[in-house]
C-alpha positions in Angstrom: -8.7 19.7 -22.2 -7.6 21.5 -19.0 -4.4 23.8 -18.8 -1.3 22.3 -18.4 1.0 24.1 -15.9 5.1 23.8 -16.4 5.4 25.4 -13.0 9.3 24.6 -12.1 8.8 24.1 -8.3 6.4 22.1 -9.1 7.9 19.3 -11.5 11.1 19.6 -9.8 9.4 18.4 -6.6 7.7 16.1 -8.8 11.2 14.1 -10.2 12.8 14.6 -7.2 10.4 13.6 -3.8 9.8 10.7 -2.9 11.4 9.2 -6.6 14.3 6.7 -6.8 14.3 6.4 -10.1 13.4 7.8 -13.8 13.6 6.1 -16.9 15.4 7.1 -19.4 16.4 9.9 -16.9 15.1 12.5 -15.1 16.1 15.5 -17.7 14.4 13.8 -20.6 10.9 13.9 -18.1 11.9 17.3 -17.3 11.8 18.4 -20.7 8.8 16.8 -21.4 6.8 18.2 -19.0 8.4 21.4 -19.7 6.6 21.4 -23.2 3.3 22.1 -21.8 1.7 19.0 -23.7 -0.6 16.7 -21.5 1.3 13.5 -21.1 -0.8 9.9 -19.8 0.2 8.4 -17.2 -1.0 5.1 -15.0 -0.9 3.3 -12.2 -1.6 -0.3 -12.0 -3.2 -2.0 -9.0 -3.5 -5.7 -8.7 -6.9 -6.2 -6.8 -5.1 -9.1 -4.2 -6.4 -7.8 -1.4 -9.6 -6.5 0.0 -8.0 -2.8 0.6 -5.7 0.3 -0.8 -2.7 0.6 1.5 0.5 2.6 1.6 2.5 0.6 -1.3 -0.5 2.2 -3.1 -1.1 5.5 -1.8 3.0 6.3 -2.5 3.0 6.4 -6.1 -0.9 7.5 -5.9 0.6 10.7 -4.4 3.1 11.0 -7.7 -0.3 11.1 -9.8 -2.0 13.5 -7.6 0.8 16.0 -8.5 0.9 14.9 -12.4 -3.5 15.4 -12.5 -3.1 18.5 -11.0 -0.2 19.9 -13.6 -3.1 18.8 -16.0 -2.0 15.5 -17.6 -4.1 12.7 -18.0 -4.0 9.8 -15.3 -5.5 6.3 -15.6 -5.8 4.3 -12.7 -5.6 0.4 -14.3 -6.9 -2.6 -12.1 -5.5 -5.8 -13.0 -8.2 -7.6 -12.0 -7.3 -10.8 -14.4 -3.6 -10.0 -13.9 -4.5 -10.6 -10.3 -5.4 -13.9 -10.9 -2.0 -14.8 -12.2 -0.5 -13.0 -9.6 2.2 -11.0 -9.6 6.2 -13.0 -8.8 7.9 -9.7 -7.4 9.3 -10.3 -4.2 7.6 -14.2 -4.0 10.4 -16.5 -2.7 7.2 -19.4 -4.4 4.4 -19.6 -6.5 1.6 -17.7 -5.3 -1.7 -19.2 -5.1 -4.0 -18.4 -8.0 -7.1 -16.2 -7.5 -10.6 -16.9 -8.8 -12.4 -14.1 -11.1 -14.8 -14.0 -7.8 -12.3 -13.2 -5.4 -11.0 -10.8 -7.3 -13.8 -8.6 -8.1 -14.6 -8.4 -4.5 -11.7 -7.4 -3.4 -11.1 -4.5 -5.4 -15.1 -3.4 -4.7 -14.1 -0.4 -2.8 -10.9 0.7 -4.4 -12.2 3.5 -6.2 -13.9 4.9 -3.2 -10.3 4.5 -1.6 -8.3 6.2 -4.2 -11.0 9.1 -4.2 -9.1 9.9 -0.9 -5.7 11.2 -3.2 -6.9 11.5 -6.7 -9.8 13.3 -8.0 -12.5 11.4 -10.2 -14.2 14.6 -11.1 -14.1 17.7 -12.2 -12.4 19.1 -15.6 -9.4 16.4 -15.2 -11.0 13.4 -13.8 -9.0 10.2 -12.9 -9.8 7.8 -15.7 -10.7 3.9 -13.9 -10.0 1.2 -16.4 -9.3 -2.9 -16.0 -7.0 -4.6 -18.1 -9.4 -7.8 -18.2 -11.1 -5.7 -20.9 -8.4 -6.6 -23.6 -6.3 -9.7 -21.5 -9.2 -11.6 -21.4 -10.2 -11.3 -25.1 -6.8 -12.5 -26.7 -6.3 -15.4 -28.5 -3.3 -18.4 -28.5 -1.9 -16.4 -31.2 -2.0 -12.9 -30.0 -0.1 -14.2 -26.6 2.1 -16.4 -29.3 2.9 -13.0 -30.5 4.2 -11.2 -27.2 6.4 -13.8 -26.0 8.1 -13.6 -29.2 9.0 -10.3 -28.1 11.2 -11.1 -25.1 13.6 -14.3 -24.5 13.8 -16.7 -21.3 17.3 -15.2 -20.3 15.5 -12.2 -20.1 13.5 -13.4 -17.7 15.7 -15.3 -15.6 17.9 -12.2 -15.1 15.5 -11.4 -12.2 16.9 -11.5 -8.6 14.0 -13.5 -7.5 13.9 -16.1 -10.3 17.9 -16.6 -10.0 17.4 -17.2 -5.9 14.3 -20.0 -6.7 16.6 -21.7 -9.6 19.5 -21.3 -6.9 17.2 -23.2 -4.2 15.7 -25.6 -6.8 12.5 -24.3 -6.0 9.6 -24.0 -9.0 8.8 -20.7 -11.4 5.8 -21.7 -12.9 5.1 -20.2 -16.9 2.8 -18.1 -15.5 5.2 -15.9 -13.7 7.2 -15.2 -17.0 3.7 -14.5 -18.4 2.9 -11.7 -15.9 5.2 -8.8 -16.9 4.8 -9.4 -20.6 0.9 -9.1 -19.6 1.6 -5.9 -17.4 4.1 -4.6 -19.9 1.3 -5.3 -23.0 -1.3 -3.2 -20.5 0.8 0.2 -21.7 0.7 -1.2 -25.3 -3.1 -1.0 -25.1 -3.4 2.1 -23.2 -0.7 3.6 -25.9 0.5 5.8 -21.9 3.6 8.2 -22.1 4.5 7.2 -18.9 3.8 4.5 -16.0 4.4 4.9 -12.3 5.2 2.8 -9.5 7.1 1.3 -7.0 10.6 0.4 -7.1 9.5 -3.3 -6.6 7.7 -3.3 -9.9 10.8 -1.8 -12.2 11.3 -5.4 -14.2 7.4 -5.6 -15.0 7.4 -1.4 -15.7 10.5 -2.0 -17.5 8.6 -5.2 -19.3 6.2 -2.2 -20.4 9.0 0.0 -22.2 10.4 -2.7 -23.7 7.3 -3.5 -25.6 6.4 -0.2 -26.5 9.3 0.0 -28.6 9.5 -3.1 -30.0 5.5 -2.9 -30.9 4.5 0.7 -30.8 7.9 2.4 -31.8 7.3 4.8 -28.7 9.3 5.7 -25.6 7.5 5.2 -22.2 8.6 7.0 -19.2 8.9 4.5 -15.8 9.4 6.6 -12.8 9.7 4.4 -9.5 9.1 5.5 -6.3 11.0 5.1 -2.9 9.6 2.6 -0.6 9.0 2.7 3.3 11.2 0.2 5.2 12.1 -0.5 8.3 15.6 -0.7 9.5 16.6 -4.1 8.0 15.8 -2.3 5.0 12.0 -4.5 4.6 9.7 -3.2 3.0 6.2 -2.5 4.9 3.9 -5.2 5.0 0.7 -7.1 5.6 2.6 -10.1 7.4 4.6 -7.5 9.6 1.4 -6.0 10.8 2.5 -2.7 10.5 1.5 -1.4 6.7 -1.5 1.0 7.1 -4.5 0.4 5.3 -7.6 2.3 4.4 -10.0 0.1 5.8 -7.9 0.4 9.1 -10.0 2.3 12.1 -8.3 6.0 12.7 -7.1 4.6 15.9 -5.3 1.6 14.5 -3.6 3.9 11.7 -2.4 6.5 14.2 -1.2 3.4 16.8 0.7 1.5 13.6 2.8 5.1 13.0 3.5 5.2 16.7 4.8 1.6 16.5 7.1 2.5 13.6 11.0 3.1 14.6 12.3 6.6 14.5 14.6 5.6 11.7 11.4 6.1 9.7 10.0 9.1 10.4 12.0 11.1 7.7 10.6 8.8 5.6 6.8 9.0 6.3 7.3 12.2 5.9 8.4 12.6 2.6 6.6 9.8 1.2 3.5 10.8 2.9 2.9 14.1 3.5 3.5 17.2 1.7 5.3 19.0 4.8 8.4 20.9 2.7 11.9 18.7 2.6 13.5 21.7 4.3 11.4 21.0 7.4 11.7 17.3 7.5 15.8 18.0 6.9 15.3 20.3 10.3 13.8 17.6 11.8 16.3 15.0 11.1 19.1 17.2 12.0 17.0 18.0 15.7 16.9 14.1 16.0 20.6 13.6 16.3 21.1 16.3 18.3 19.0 14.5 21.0 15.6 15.7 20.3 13.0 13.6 21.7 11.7 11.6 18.1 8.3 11.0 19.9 7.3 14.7 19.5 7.6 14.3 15.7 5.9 11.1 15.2 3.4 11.8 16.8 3.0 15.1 14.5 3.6 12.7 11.7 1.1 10.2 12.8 -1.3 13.1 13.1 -0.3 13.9 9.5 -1.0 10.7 8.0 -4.6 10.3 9.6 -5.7 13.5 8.4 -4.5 13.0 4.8 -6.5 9.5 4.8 -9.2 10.3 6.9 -9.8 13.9 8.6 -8.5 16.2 10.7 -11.4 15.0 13.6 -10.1 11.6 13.5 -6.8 12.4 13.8 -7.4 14.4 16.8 -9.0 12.0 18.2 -6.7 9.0 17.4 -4.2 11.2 18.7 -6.2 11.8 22.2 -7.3 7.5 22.4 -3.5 7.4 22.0 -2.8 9.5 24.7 -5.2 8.0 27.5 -4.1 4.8 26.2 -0.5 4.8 26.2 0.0 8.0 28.7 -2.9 7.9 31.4 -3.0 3.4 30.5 -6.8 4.1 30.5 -8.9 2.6 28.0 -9.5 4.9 25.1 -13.1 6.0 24.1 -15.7 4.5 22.0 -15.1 0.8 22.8 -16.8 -1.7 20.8 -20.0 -3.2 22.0 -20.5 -6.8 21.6 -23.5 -8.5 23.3 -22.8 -12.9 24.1 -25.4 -14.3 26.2 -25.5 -13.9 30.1 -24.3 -16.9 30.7 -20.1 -17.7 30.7 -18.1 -18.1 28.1 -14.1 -19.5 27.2 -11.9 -16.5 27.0 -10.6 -18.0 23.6 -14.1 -17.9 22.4 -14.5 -14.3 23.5 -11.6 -13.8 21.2 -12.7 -14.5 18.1 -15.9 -13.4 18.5 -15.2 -10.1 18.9 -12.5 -10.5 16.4 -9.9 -9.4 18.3 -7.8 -12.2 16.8 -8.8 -14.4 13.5 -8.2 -18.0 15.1 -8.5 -20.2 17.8 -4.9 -21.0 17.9 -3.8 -16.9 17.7 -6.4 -16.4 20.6 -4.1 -19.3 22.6 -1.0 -17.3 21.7 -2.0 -14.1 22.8 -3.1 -15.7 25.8 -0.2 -18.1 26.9 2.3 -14.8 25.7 0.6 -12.2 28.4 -1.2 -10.3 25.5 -4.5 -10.2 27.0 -6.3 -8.6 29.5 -9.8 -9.0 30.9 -10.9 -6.1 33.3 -7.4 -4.3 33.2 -5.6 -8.0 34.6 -3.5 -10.2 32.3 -4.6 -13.4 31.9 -2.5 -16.7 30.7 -4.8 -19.3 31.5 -6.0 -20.6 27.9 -8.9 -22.2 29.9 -10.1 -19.0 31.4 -13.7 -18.2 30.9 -15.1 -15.0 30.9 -18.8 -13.3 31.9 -20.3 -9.8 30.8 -20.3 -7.2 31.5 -16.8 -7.0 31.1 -13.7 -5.4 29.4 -11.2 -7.1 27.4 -7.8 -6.1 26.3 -5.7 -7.5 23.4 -2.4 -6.0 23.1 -1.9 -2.6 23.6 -4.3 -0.5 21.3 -7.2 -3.1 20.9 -10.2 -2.8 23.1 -14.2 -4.6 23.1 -16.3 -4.7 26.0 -18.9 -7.5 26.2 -22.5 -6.8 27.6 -25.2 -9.5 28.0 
């Protein structure tokens, strides 16, 4: 068993960055940690999408600082919760996934979280999936657990009380899903689980049934999100939430994009640059300090903590020819079409610059496309290599024949 450090600084940062909330409280976890004993702890990732991204890598970063304190992480992948699918935040049902769907998606997760958390070594990150005891119960173990919470306590979600409000559906399966997340803790037999502030009611779900089954207190420590000003959370429909299949270029351009209002944020959440600093540089901010200078060093930041300190450099210097010089950056993609013409549209999705026909039309009609440095509207246009085409303001492919 490794050493376990009760460094001060250390677990103070820990219960204090980048946390909104501890339960029961933050001076119960303090002592705790303070006793020197190695505590487990896990995160739980629902494999419904083919990629980590930063509603991950947040509370990721809170384990990176428990395993290096000692303790013992697990990371769990839900892979049949997935198929269920989690309700938080869902204004309807979602769509079910299949088992196949599901396994592919979370192919390259590991490989993903190896970026924050360590899988080696003395302490190594423990990988588990909860289909390895959800899958195996019976009608009478699931019988069981639902005889351990009611239906008001269900329907005292915000979420469920706005779909009952607008007469819209909440299928069984979304009551079934936190008593299924919460039962994952009972299994594990954790001290403690941690994730974002979305996921309190199914974390919660989790510390409700370990005392009620296991007669054992579970710590839930949720972490702050990253929103924008409206107070949204990031997102894969926004087309702003950072991912780490995302090219270097794309992650640096989508931090650029972000509004000041958010750079304290990124930094805390994402970086380990002290809180004294990122107070400074709020502080500069509203004094009149230009914001760009420090989102660009937090863009920088971000890329070298999921990629490397090359790529950042040169997503930084892409960035600048880009956005600065308006040249095109470097290392375009190559795509070869045959010498003879082709519709612009086509061109589009082929290179997969956009995903559809009718976003390709968009794009077009809105001005968001260039071929050869000119903006084109003409949704009939056709194209001819070689040549250079342009979709919005970071995304670049140049067609040879």
């Amino acid at each position: 068993m490794p050493k376990i450090s009760t460094d001060k600084k250390a677990i103070d940062s820990f219960l204090t960055r980048a946390v909104e909330n501890v339960y029961p409280s933050p001076e119960e976890l303090k002592k705790t940690l303070l006793k020197g004993k190695q505590i487990s702890i896990y995160l739980g990732i629902d494999p419904t999408g083919p990629t980590l991204h930063l509603g991950h890598l947040i509370p990721m970063r809170k384990l990176a600082e428990l395993q290096k304190l000692g303790h013992k992480i697990i990371l769990l992948i839900g892979d049949f919760t997935a198929m269920i699918g989690d309700p938080t935040d869902k204004k309807a049902t979602r769509q079910p996934l299949t088992r196949k769907q599901v396994l592919a998606n979370c192919k390259g997760y590991k490989e993903q979280a190896s970026k924050i958390l360590n899988f080696s070594g003395s302490n190594p990150v423990e990988l588990k999936f909860n289909s390895d005891w959800l899958a195996k119960m019976t009608f009478e173990d699931i019988l069981e657990l639902t005889s351990h919470f009611t239906v008001q306590q269900m329907v005292q979600r915000d979420m469920f009380k706005k779909r009952i409000k607008d007469d819209k559906p909440i299928a069984i399966t979304e009551f079934m899903y936190p008593l299924m997340q919460g039962y994952d803790s009972v299994v594990m037999d954790v001290d403690m689980e941690v994730g974002g502030n979305d996921q309190t009611f199914n974390m919660m779900a989790g510390r409700h049934l370990m005392k009620t089954i296991s007669n054992k207190e579970k710590f839930v420590l949720t972490t702050k999100l990253l929103v924008d000003p409206t107070g949204t959370k990031m997102g894969k429909t926004e087309g702003n939430m950072i991912s780490l299949s995302d090219s270097p270029e794309d992650m640096y351009g989508k931090v650029m994009s972000w509004s000041d209002s958010m750079i304290a944020q990124g930094f805390e959440l994402l970086t380990d640059i002290p809180m004294k600093e990122i107070t400074a540089m709020e502080k500069a901010m509203k004094k009149g300090e230009n914001p760009v200078m420090f989102k660009r060093q937090l863009a920088r930041k971000v890329v070298s903590e999921f990629v490397s300190e090359a790529e950042a450099e040169k997503a930084e210097k892409n960035f600048s020819k880009v956005f600065t010089a308006h040249q095109a950056p470097e290392d375009i993609p190559v795509v070869k079409i045959g010498k003879g013409s082709t519709s612009l549209i086509d061109a589009l999705v082929t290179t997969k610059l956009v995903t559809s026909n009718s976003e390709a039309r968009r794009a077009i009609e809105q001005g968001g496309v260039k071929v050869d440095e000119k903006v084109v509207k003409d949704i009939t246009a056709k194209v001819k290599a070689p040549v250079t085409i342009q979709k919005g303001k970071r995304h670049f492919v140049r067609l040879t024949s």
